[in-house]
C-alpha positions in Angstrom: 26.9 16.8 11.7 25.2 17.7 8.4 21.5 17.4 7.4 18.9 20.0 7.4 18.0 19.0 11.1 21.5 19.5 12.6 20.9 21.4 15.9 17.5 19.3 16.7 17.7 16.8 19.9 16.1 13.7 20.1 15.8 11.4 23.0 15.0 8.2 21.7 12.9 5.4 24.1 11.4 3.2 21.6 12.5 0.2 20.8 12.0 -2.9 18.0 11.6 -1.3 14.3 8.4 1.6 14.4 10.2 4.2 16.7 13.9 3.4 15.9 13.4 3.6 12.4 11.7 7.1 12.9 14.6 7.9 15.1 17.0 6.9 12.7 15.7 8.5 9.7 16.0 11.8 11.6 19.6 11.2 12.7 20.3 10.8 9.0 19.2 14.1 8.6 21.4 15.8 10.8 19.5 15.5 14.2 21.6 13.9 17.3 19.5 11.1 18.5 20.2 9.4 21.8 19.1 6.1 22.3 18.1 5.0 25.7 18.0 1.6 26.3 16.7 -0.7 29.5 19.9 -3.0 31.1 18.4 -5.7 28.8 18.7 -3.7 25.4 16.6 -3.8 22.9 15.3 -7.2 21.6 16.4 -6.5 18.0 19.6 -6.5 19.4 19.3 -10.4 18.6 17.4 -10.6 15.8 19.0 -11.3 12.7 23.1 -11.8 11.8 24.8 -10.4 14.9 28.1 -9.2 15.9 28.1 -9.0 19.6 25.1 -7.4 20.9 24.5 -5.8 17.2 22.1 -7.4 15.0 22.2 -6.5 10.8 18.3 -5.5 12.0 19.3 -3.1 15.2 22.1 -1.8 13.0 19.6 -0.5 9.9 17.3 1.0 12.8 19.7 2.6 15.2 22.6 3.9 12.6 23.5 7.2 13.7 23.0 7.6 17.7 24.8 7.3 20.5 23.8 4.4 23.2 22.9 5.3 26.9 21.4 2.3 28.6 19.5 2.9 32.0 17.0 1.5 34.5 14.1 3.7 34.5 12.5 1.6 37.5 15.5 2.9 40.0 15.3 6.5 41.1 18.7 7.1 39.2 17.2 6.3 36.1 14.2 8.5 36.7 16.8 11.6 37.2 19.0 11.1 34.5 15.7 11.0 31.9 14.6 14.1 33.4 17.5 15.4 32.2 17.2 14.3 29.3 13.5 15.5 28.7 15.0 18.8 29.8 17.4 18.5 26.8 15.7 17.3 24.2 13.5 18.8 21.1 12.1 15.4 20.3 11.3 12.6 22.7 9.8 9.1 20.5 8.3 6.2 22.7 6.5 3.4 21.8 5.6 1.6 24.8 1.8 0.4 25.0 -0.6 3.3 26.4 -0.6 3.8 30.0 3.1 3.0 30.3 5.3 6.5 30.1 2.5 7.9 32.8 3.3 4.9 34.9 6.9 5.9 34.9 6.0 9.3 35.5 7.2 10.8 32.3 3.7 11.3 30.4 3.3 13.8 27.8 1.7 16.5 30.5 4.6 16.1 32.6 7.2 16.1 29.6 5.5 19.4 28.7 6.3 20.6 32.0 9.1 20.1 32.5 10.0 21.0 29.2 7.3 23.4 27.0 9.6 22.9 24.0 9.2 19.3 23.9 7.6 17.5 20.5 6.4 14.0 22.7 6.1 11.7 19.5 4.0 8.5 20.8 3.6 5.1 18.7 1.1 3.0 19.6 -0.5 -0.3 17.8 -3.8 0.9 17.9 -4.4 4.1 19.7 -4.3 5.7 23.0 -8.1 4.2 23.5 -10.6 1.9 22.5 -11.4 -0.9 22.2 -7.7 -2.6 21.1 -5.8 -0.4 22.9 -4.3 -2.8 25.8 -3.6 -5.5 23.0 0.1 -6.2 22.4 0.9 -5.3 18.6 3.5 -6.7 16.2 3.6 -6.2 12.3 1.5 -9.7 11.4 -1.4 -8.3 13.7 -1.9 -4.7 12.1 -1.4 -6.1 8.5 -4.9 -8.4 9.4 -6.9 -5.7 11.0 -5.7 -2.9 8.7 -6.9 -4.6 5.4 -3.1 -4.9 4.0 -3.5 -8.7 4.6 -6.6 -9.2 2.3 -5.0 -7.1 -0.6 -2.2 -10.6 -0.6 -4.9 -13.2 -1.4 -3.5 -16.8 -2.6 -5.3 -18.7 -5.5 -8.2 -20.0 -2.9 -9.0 -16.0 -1.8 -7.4 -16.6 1.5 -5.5 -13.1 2.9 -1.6 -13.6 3.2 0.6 -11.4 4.9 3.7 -9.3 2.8 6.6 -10.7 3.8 8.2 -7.6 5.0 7.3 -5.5 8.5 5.4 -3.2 6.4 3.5 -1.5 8.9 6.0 -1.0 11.1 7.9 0.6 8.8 4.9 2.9 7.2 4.6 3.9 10.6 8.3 5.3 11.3 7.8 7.1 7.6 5.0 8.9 9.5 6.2 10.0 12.7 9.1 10.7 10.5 7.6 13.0 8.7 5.1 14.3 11.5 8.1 15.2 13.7 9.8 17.4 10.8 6.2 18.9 10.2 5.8 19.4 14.2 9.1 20.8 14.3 8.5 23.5 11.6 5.0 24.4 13.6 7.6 24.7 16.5 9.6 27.1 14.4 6.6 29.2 13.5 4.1 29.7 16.2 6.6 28.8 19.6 4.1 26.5 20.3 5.3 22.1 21.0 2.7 19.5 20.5 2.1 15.9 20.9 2.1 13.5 18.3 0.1 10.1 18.2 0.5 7.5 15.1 -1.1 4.2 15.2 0.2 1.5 13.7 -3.1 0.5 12.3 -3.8 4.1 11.2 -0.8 4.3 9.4 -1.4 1.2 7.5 -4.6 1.9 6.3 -3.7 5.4 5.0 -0.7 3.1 3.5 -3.2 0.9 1.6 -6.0 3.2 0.9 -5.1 4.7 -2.3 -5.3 1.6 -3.9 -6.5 -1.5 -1.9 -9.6 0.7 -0.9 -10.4 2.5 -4.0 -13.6 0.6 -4.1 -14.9 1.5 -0.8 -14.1 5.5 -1.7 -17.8 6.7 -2.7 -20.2 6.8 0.1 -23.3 8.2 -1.8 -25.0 6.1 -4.6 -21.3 4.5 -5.4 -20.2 3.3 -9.0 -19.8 -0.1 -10.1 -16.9 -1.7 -8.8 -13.8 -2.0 -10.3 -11.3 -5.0 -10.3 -8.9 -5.4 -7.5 -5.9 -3.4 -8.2 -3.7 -6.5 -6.1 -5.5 -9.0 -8.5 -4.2 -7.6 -11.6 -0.6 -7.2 -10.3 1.5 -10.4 -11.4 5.5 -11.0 -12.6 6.4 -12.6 -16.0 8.7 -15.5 -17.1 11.5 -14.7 -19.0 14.1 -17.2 -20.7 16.3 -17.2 -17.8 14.1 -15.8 -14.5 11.5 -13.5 -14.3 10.7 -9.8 -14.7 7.9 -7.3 -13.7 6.1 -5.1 -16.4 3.2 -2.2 -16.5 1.6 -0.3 -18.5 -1.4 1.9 -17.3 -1.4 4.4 -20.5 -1.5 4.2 -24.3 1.8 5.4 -24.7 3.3 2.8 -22.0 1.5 -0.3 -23.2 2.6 0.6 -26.9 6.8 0.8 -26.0 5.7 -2.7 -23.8 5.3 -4.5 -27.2 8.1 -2.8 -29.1 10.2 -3.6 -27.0 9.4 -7.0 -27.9 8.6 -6.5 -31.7 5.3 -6.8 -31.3 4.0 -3.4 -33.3 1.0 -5.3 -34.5 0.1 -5.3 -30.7 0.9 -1.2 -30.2 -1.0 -0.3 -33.0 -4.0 -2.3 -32.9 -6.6 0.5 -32.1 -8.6 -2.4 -30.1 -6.3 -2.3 -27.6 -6.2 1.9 -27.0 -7.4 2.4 -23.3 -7.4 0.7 -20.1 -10.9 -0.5 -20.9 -9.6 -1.6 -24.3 -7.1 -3.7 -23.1 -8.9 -5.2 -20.3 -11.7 -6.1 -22.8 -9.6 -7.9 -24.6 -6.7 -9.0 -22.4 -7.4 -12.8 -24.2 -6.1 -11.1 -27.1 -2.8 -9.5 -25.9 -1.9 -11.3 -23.1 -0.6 -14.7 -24.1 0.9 -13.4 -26.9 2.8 -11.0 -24.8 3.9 -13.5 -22.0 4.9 -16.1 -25.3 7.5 -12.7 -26.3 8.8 -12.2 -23.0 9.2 -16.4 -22.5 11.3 -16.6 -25.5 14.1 -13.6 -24.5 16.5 -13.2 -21.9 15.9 -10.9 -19.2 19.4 -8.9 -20.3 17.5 -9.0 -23.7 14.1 -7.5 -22.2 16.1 -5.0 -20.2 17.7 -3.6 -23.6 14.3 -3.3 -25.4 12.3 -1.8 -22.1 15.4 0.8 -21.8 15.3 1.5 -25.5 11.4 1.8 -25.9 10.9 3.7 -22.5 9.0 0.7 -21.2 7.6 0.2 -18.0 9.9 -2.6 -17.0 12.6 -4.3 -14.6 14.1 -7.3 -12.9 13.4 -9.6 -10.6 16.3 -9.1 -8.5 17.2 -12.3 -6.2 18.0 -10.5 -2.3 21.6 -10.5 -3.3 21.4 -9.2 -6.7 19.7 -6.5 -5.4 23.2 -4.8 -4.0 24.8 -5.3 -7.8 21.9 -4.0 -9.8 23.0 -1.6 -12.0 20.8 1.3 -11.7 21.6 0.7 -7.8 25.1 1.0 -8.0 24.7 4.3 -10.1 22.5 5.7 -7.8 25.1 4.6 -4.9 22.1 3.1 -3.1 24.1 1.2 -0.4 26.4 2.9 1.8 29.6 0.8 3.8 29.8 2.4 7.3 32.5 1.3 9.4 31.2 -0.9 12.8 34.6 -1.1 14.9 34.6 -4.3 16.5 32.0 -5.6 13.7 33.6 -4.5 11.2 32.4 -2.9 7.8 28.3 -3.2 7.8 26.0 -2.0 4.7 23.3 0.1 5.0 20.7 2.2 2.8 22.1 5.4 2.0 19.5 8.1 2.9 16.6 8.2 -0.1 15.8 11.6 0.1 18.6 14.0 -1.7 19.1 17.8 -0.4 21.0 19.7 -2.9 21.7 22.6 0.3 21.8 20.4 3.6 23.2 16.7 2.6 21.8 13.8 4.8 24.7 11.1 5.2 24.7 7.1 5.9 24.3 7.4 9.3 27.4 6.4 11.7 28.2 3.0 13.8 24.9 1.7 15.3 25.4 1.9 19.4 26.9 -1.2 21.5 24.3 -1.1 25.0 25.1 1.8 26.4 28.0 2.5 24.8 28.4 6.6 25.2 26.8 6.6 28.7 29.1 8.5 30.7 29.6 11.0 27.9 26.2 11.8 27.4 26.0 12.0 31.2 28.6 14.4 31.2 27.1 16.3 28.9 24.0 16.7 30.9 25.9 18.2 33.9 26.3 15.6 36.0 29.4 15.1 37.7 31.7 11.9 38.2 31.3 11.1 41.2 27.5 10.9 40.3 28.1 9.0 37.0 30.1 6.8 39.6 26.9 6.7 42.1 24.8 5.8 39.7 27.0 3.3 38.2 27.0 1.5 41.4 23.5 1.5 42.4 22.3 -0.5 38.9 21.1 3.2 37.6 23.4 3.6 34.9 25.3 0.8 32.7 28.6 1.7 31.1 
């Protein structure tokens, strides 16, 4: 394995999209990842286009780990994630709070057992409070977090983005909080806990920008427009495309691109101010210019100009755009049984330590007795617990 976290070990225990994206953005990067799995597998497992008991959704979240599925209710189960915990550099739950003590593997045992131990925990809303014995999915953090009421509709009404946002915000932060845990790790000796909330990580997600106007505490300015609200796409000839142009020098190549120069010169229009003061003036003469060209024709003009511009891609247009295809966005990793299966090549580029696409999402417990075997047990007890419900192979 390759990456600039080959050597780390990860035991991986979470399970929908929060944790095993996390998970899965480290395997990328060279870690090996071990995904432990109840005898019912993971409920993503059917979400989605399936192949089996692989999903296209369990597929993007578990690529690159190897499957051991065990009942952590049965003594068995209890033993083998001992050993596991005694093996691993990284463990990454996200049960509710309360619910790795009950099974006796809370971060003050983990430590114990194991002083080297990053315990990475995912909760919806935090270890405590108020909210903290609520059950959490995407739609509920995007409402309380504030990343609902950036969507308003034409009646002001809060909408939710049609993506799991938050969950995936929050596997880019235990992400990178892992990594940075790690390197404190490397330094000082010394293994921590980690605790992200969902919510937590969603409002640092939307603060830059859907809270700029609740920054300044003492004697505040006067409030500026909604970022969200001045966000729209424009109609082309033949579909649509998105445009932007926060600077001088932006807005300018916007309307050459479109041979508007009386626009990019017209010292009205110099500054954000200048524009917004006199959007009337600009605006529907712009939209009339975009309107009236194709979006192959807009694309030529932004990419000559240096404007800020691009398509509206339809989902599967996406896969064939062509700046995609350069940048060899989307990887084809081989699934056995389900055949070839795309998936996002790793974003981030290391020029010393490659990450790579990771390999064949695991079937439910598919490497069990080899990672078993690994840990030092023997057959016969891979064959014990086997029989008594411990273990499924």
């Amino acid at each position: 394995m390759t990456g600039p976290l080959a050597g780390i070990k990860v035991v991986d225990l979470s399970q929908i999209v929060s944790g095993p994206m996390a998970a899965a953005l480290l395997a990328e990067q060279g870690a090996e990842v071990i995904k432990v799995e109840s005898p019912g597998g993971d409920p993503v497992r059917g979400l989605g286009p399936k192949k089996g008991d692989r999903s296209s959704m369990f597929i993007a979240v578990n690529r690159g780990k190897q499957g051991l599925s065990i009942d952590l209710k049965t003594r068995g189960g209890r033993t083998i994630l001992e050993r596991l915990v005694c093996w691993a550099d990284v463990l990454v739950e996200n049960f509710r709070p309360g619910t790795m003590e009950r099974l006796g593997f809370g971060a003050e045992r983990c430590a114990e057992l194991n002083p080297r131990l990053i315990f990475a925990s995912i909760t919806g809303f935090g270890q405590e409070g108020p909210y903290r014995n609520i059950r959490v999915y995407d739609p509920v953090v995007q409402a309380v977090s504030g990343l609902a009421a950036t969507q308003t509709d034409h009646d002001g009404k809060p909408a939710l983005i049609r993506s799991l946002i938050a969950d995936k915000v929050t596997a880019l932060t235990m992400a990178q909080a892992i990594t940075a845990a790690l390197f404190h790790r490397e330094r000082t000796g010394v293994a921590q806990r980690i605790d992200v909330a969902m919510v937590d990580a969603a409002l640092a997600f939307n603060w830059p920008d859907g809270m700029y106007n609740y920054s300044f505490v003492d004697d505040p300015p006067t409030g500026f427009p909604e970022y969200g609200a001045m966000m729209r796409l424009w109609a082309a000839a033949d579909g649509q495309v998105a445009i932007g142009f926060m600077q001088d020098i932006e807005f300018q190549a916007m309307m050459r691109s479109v041979g508007r120069d009386d626009l990019a010169d017209d010292p009205r229009l110099k500054g954000v101010a200048g524009r917004m003061q006199h959007q009337k003036l600009w605006a529907p003469e712009l939209a009339k210019e975009l309107a009236a060209r194709t979006r192959a024709e807009l694309m030529a003009g932004f990419i000559r100009e240096g404007a800020v511009g691009g398509l509206v891609n339809s989902l599967p247009a996406v896969i064939d755009d062509p700046q995609i295809i350069h940048n060899d966005s989307v990887a084809i990793v081989d699934h056995g049984s389900a055949g070839r299966v795309r998936v996002a090549r790793p974003a981030a580029r290391f020029a010393a330590s490659p990450a790579k696409p990771g390999s064949a999402a695991p079937t439910r417990g598919e490497h069990s007795p080899e990672i078993l075997a690994a840990l030092g047990f023997s057959e016969s007890q891979i064959t014990a617990f086997t029989a008594d419900g411990s273990l499924r192979v």
